[in-house]
C-alpha positions as CSV (number, residue, x, y, z in Angstrom):
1,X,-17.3,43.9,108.4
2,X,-15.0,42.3,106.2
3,X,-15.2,45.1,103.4
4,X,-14.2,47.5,106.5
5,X,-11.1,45.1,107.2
6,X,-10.3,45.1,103.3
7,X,-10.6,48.9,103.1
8,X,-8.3,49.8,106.3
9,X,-5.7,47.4,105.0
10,X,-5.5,49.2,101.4
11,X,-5.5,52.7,103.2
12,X,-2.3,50.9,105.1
13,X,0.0,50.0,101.9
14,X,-1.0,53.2,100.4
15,X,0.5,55.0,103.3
16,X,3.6,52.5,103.2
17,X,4.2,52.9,99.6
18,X,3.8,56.9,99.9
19,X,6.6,56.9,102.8
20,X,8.7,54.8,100.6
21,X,8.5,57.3,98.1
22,X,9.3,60.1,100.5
23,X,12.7,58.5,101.8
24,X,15.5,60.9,101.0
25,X,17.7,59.1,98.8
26,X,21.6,58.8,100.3
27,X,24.2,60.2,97.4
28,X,26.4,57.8,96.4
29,X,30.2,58.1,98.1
30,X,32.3,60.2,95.3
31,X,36.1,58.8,95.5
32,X,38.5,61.5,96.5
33,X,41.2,62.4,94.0
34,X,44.5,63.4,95.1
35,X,45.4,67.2,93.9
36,X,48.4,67.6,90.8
37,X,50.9,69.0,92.1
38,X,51.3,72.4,89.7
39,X,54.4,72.2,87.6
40,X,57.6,74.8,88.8
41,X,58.6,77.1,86.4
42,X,62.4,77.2,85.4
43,X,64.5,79.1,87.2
44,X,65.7,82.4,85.5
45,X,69.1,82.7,84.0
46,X,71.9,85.2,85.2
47,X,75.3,86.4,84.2
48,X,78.2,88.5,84.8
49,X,81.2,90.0,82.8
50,X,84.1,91.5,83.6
51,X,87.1,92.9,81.5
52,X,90.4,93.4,83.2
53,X,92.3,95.6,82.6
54,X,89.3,98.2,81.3
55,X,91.5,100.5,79.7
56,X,94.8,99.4,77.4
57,X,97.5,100.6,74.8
58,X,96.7,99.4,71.2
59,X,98.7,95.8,70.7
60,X,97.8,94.8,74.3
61,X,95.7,92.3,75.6
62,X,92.8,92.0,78.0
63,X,91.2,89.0,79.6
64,X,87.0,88.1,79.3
65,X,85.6,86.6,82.7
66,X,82.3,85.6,82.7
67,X,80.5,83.3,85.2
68,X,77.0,82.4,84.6
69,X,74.2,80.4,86.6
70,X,70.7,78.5,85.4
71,X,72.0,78.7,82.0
72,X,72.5,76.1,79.0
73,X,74.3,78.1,76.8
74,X,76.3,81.7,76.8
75,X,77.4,83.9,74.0
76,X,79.6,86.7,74.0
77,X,79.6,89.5,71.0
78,X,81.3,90.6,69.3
79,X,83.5,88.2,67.7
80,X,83.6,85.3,70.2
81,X,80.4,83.5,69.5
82,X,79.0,80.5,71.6
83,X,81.2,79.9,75.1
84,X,81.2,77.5,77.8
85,X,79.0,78.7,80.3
86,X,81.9,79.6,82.9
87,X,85.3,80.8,81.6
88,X,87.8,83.4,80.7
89,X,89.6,84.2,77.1
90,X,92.4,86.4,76.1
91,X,90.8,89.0,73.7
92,X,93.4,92.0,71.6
93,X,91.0,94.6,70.2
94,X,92.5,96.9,67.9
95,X,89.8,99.3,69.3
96,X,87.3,100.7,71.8
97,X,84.9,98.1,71.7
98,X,81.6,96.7,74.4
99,X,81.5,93.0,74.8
100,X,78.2,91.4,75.5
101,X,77.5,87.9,77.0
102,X,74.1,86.6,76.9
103,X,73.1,83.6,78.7
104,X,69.9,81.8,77.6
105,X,68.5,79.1,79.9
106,X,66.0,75.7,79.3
107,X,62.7,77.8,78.9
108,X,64.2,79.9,76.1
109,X,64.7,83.0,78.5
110,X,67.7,85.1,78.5
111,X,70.0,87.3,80.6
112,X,72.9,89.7,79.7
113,X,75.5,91.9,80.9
114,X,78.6,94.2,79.3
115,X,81.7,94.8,79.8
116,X,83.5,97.7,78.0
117,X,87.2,98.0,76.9
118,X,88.6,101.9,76.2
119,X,91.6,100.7,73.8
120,X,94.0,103.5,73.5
121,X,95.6,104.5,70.0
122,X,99.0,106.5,69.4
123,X,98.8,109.6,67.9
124,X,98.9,109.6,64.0
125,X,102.9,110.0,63.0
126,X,103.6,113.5,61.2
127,X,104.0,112.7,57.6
128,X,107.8,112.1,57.0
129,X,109.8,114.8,54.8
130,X,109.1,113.9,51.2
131,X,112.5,112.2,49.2
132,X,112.5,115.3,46.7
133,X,112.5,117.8,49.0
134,X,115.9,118.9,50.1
135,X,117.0,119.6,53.5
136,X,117.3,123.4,55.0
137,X,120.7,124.9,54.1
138,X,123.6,124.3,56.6
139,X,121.6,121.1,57.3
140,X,123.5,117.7,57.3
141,X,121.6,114.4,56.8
142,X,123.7,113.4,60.2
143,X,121.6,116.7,61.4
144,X,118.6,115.2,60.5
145,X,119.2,111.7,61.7
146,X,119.6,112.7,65.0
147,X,116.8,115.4,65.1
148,X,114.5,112.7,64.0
149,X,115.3,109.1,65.2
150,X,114.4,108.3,68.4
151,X,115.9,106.3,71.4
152,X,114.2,103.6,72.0
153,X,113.0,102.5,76.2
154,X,113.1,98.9,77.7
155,X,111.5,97.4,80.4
156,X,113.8,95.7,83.3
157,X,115.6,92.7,82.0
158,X,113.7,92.7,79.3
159,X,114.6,92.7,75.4
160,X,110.5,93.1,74.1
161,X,109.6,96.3,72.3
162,X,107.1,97.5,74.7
163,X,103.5,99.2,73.3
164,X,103.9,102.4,74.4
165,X,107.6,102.2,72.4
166,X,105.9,101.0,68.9
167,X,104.7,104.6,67.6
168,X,108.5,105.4,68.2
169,X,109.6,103.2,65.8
170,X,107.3,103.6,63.8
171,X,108.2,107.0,63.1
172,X,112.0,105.8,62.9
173,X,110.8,103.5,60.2
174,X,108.6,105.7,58.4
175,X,112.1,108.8,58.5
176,X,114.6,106.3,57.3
177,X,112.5,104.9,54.3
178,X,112.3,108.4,52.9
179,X,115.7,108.7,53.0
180,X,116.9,105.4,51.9
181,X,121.0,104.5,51.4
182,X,121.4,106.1,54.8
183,X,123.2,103.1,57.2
184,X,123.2,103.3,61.1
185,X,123.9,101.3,64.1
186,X,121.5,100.3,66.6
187,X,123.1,100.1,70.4
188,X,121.9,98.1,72.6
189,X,122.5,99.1,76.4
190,X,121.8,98.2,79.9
191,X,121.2,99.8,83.1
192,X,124.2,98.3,85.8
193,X,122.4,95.8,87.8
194,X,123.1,92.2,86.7
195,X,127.0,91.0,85.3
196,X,129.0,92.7,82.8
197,X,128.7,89.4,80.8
198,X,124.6,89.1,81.2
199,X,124.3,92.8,80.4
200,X,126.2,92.6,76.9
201,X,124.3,89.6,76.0
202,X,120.9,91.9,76.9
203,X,122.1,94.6,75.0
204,X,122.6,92.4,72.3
205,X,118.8,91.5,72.3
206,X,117.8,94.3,72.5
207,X,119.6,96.2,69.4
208,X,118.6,93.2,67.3
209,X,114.8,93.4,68.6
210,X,114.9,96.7,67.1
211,X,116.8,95.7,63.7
212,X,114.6,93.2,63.6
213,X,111.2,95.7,63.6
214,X,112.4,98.0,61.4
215,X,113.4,95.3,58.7
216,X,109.6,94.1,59.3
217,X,108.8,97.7,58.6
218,X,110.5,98.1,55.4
219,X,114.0,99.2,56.2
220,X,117.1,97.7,54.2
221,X,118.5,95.2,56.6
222,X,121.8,95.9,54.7
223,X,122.0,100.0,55.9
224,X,121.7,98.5,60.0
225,X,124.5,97.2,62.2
226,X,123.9,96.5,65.8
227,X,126.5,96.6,69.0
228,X,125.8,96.0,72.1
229,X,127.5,98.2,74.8
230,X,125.6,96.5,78.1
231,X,126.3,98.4,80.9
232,X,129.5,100.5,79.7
233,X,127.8,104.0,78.4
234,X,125.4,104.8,81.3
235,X,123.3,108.3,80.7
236,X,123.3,108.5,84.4
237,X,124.6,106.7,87.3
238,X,122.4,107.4,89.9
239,X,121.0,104.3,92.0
240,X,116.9,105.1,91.2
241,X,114.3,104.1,88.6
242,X,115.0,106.9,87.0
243,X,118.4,107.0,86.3
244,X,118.5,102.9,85.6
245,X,115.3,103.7,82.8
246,X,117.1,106.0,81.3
247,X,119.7,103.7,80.4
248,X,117.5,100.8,79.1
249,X,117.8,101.5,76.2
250,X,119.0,101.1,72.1
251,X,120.5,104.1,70.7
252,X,120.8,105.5,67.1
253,X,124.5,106.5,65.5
254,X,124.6,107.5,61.7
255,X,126.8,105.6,59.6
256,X,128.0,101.8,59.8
């Protein structure tokens, strides 16, 4: 009997043992991480240029505006070189040329944008009459003077040589240095708005303006005189543009 107790009681831990072994075992709990948040990428750069005016004489000048955003540095080509990253500058091209600012931002990238200015250049001047050639008979040098030097236009109250006025002269130089020893006067005149006393002193200016060119050019300072009539020798009188541009001017005479 007691070998029949022994025997159930082995059976028994074997069959405790062989559930013990057959318990599922519980994972351990895995601590939950908190997700990186991915990293932005820099915003892309942009810029604009504008040129104003687009189109100009030769000897004028035209103004660079550029304004540009997510950007650490600008440059503008050609010429200019590194730039704030806003701003305007005063540019004087002496020809047709495309200006280019490119902004770069903090990852390296770039943007870019153009602006083109159309610079317009006088004709060439017709070569002057050489010194050794002699004028056409019956043909004075006070005949040639005036068939060659040309009046010279002024804006209102103004005593500047105006752009569109420098190829003039510069023909008048060029005439008068091929035919050197010959002495002039350079009038200065006014249209009639303003005094009689403001208009000489105008006049004035503007004769010596001109001298004052022409002696840059080359031209004896000793063969010109200047006067200044104001507002006394009208071309016209009429009471228009017209009339008062035509007499803003200095005028030409042969001899001293």
């Amino acid at each position: 009997m007691k070998r029949r107790i022994q025997s159930v009681s082995i059976i028994l831990a074997m069959a405790a043992l062989a559930l013990a072994g057959c318990k599922k075992n519980v994972a351990a709990n895995t601590p939950t991480s908190t997700p990186v948040a991915a990293a932005q990428p820099a915003p892309t750069p942009a810029i604009t240029l504008r040129a104003t005016p687009g189109t100009l004489d030769r000897g004028q000048n035209a103004t660079l505006q550029w304004d540009a955003k997510n950007a650490t540095s600008v440059q503008i080509t050609p010429a200019l070189g590194t730039v704030s990253v806003n701003g305007t500058r005063t540019v004087n091209p002496t020809s047709s040329v495309t200006y280019t600012a490119t902004a770069t931002g903090v990852d390296g990238k770039t943007a870019s944008d153009s602006a083109r200015i159309t610079v317009r250049v006088p004709a060439a001047v017709a070569p002057a009459t050489p010194t050794n050639s002699r004028p056409a008979p019956n043909v004075s040098l006070t005949d040639l003077f005036k068939q060659n030097i040309q009046t010279i236009q002024f804006d209102y109250d103004k005593a500047d040589i105006r752009p569109d006025q420098v190829s003039r002269l510069q023909s008048d130089a060029a005439w008068l240095k091929e035919h050197p020893g010959v002495k002039f006067t350079v009038e200065g005149h006014c249209d009639d708005r303003g005094s009689e006393e403001y208009n000489l002193g105008l006049g004035d200016r503007r004769a010596n303006a001109v001298k004052e060119y022409l002696v840059k050019q080359g031209v004896p300072q000793s063969e010109i005189t200047t006067i200044s009539y104001g507002e006394e020798r009208p071309l016209c009188r009429d009471e228009n543009e017209s009339c008062f541009q035509r007499n803003r001017r200095a005028a030409f005479t042969p001899g001293s």
